[in-house]
C-alpha positions in Angstrom: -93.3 169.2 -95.7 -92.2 168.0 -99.1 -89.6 165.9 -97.9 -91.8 164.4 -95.0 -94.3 163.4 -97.2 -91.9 162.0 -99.1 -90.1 159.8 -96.6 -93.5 158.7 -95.1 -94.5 157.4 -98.7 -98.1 160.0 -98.8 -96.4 161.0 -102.6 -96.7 158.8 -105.0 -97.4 161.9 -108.1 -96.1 165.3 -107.8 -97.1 167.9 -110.5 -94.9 170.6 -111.0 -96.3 173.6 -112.3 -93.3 175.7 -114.3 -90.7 174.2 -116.4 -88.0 176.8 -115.1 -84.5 176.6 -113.3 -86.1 176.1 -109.9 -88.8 173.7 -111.4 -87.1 171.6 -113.3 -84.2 171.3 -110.3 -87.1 170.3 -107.6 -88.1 167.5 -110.8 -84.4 166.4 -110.8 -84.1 166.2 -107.3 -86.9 164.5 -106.7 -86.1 161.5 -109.4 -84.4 159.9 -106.5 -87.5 158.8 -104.6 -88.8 157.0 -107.0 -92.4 159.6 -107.6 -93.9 159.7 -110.8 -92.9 163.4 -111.7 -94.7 165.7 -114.4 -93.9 169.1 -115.0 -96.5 171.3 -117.1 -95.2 174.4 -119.0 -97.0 176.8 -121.2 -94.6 177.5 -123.0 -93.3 176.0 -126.5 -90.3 174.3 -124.5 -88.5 174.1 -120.9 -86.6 176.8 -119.7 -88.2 179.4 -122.0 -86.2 182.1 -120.6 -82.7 180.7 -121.0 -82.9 178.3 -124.1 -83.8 178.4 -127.5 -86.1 175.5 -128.9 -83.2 173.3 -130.4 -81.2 173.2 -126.8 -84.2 173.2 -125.3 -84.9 169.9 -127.0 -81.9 168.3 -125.7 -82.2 169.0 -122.0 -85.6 167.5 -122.9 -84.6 164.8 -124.1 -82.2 164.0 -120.6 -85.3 164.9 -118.3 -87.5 162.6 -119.9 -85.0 159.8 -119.6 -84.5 160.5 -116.1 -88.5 159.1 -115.8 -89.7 162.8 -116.0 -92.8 163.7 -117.9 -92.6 167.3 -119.7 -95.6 168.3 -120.7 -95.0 171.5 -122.5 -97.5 173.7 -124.3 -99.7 173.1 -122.1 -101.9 175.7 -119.5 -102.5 175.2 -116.5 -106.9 175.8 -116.2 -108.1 174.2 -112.8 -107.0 171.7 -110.2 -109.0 168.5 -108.4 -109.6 166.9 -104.6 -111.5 168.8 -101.9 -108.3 168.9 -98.7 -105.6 168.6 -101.4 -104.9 169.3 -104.9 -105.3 165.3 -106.8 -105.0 166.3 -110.2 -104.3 169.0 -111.9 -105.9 169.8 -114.7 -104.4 171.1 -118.1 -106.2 172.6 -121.8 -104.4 169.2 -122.8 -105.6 166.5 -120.7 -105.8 165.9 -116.2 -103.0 164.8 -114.5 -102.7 162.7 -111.2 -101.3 164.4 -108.5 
């Protein structure tokens, strides 16, 4: 479904909700279509289960120069749209979907 949506250019946000391995490797792979990718996390940093902050801050630092938007530290409290999710909404701020 993703990938159809994709190649029919209906994307042109995606919000990933989880800054873990199989979060952040949807994000990556998804960089090649040219979407505007965020990826919220409540935690402190991305892969809170594998990395400490300091490493943490370096993969960061690749992601977000791969045109991916991180936005850790931030819970997820509520989405948007009435047949689809538009935005999903953060304690931090609402983001397009």
């Amino acid at each position: 479904v993703i990938r159809q949506g994709l190649e029919q250019g209906k994307f042109n946000e995606v919000v990933i909700i989880g800054a873990g391995l199989i979060g952040l490797e949807v994000a990556a792979a998804l960089t090649i279509w040219g979407v505007k990718i965020s990826v919220i996390e409540q935690q402190e940093h991305i892969f809170p289960a594998f990395l400490d902050a300091e490493i943490a801050q370096n993969a960061e630092k690749y992601l977000r120069g791969q045109g991916i938007s991180l936005l850790v530290d931030e819970k997820v409290i509520g989405f948007e749209g009435e047949t689809a999710v538009t935005a999903v909404k953060t304690n931090k701020r609402t983001v397009s979907a």
